[in-house]
N, C-alpha and C positions, 0 to 999 in steps of 0.2 A: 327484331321487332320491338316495338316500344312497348314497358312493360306496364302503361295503362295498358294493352294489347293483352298482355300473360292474365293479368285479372279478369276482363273482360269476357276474354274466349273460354274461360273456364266456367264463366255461369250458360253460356249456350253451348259447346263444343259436345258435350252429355247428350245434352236430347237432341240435343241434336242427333301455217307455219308458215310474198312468196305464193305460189299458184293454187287454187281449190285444190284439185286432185292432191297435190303433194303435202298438202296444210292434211286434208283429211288423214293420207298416209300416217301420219306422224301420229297424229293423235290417237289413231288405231292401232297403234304399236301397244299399248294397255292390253293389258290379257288376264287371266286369273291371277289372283290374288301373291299366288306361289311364285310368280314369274317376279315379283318386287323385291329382288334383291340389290338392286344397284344403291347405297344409303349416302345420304344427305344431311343437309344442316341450314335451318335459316338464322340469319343471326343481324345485331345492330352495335350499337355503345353500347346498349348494357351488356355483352359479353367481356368487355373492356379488350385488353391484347390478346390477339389470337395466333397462336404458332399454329401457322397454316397448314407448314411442314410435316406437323406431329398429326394431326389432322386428318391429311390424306396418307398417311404411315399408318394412321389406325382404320385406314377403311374407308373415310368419307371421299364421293369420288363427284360430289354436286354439291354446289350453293346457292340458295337464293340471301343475298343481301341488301339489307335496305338503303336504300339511296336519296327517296324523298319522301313526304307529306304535305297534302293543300297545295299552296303555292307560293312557298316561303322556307320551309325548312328541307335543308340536309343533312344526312346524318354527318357528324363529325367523324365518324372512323369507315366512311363508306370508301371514299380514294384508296385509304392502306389496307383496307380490307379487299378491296376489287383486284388491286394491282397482284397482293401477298397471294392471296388464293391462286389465281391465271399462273404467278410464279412455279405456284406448290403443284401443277397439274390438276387444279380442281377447278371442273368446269361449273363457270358463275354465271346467274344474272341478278339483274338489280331487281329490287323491287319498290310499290308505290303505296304507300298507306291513304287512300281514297276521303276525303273529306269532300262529298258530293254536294253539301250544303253553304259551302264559301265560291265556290268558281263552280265554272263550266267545266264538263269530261274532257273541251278541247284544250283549255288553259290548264290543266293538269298534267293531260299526257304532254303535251311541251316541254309545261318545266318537267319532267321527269327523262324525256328525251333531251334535252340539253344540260342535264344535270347528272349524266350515268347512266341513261339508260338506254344510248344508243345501243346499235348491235352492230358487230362486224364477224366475217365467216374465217374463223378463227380455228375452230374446233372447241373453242372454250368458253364460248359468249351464248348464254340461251338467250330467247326473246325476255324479256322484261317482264313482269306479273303484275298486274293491277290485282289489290289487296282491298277486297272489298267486304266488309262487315258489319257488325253489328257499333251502331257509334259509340266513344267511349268519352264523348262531351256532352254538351246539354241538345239539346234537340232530338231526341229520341232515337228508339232504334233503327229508322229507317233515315233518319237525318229531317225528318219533316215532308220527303218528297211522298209522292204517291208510288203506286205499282208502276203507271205509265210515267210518271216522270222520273223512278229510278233507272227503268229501262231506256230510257231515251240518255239519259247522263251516262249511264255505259257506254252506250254504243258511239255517242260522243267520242269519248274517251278511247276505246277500238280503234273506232275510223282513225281518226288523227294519227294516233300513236301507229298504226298500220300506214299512212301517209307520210308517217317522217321517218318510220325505218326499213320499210317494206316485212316487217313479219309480224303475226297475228301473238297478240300478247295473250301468257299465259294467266287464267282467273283463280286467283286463292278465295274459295271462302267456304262459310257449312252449309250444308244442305236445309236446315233450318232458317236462317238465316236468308236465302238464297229464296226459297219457294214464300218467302214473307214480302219481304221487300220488293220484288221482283213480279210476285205473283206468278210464282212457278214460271217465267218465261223460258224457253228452249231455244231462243236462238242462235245464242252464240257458240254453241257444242261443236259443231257442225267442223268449226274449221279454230277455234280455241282450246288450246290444252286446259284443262279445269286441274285444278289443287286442292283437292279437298283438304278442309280440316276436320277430324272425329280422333278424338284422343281414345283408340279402343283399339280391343286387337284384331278389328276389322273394318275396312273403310265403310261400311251399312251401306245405308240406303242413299243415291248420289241425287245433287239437285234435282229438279224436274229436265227431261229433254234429255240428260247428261247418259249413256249407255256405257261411256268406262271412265276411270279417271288415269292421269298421266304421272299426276304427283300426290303422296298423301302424307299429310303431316298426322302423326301419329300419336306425339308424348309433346310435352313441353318440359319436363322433368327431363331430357335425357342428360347422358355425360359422355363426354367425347375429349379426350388426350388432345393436348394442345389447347382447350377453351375452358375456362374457369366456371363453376355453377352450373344450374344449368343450362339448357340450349335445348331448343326445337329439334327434335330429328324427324328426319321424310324417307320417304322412300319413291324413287321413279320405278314407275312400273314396267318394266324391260329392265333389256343391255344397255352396258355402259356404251356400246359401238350405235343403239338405236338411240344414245340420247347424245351423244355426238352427232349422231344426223338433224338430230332435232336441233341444235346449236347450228347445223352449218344449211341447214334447209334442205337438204337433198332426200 
């Protein structure tokens, strides 16, 4: 994640699948707190070289990696990072840093679908994560939009990305963050995996609508063998075999 991102999310982070039925399943797979063993790692260039290898030998068994922003950049280390991971048996997906104030939700999930974010039933490829937050350039924290125009630029972004790969993309953001912007909207719960971010030792309180989450980024500070500094760690709420399903949609 870009590390205007690491600064950013730490002044709010504090107070802060494919058919219905089967979409719903998946995201149901969330259970108590205790059941989040399965650990993780989101990461970008600023991690710089990452022995993937060492990586999933220490436990990491999921990635989210970043692939684009807007509708113009890629990450430079997002190709050797996607390929290295899938290598090392770490199941990846791409992720989207949202700048809902330059283009449309449909012109973004594009270029993020033709740029890494497609998906294929692999066992190792999750849906893609639209990376929705608080802005970390000029036009405030909502980007300038309203409640209803941020909610329409989502769902933009959904549809489409759900139209050019058939699975429902997974939503990173805080709960704060979320119930601001958004105006506590609930709709996309239903059949979207949510990611919470709350750097604490418990996921709290989840956006408006949201009744569990699937992924929770926890620390930005953590340390993981294999990646240099530090690195976000997550944790998927389940089995490693229920987020395999969730990679292959069944």
């Amino acid at each position: 994640m870009t590390r205007t991102r690491f600064s950013l999310r730490r002044l709010f982070a504090a107070g802060l699948t494919v058919a219905a039925t089967a979409a719903t399943a998946l995201v149901a797979t969330a259970g108590p707190a205790a059941a989040a063993t399965t650990a993780g790692v989101d990461v970008s260039h600023y991690q710089g070289s990452i022995n993937w290898t060492s990586a999933r030998n220490a436990g990491i068994e999921f990635a989210f990696i970043k692939a684009t922003e807007g509708t113009s950049y890629k990450d430079p280390d997002f190709n050797t990072n996607y390929v290295n991971a899938y290598n090392a048996g770490v199941i990846r997906g791409a992720y989207h840093f949202a700048r809902p104030n330059i283009s449309s939700g449909a012109t973004q999930a594009n270029y993020l679908a033709s740029n890494g974010g497609a998906w294929s039933a692999d066992s190792r490829t999750l849906p893609a994560a639209l990376d929705v937050e608080a802005n970390p350039y000029s036009g405030g924290t909502c980007y300038g939009l309203s409640t209803t125009g941020m909610r329409n630029w989502i769902q933009d972004f959904l549809n489409t990305y759900r139209s050019r790969t058939g699975r429902y993309a997974v939503i990173y953001t805080t709960t704060s963050w979320w119930n601001q912007c958004t105006g506590s909207w609930t709709g996309p719960w239903a059949n979207h995996p949510l990611w919470v971010a709350r750097w604490a030792s418990a996921p709290g309180t989840l956006p408006a609508g949201a009744s569990v989450w699937s992924f929770w980024q926890y620390t930005s500070t953590g340390s993981v063998s294999g990646i240099s500094g530090n690195v976000d760690r997550n944790y998927w709420n389940g089995t490693r075999s229920r987020l395999v399903a969730l990679a292959n949609n069944t």
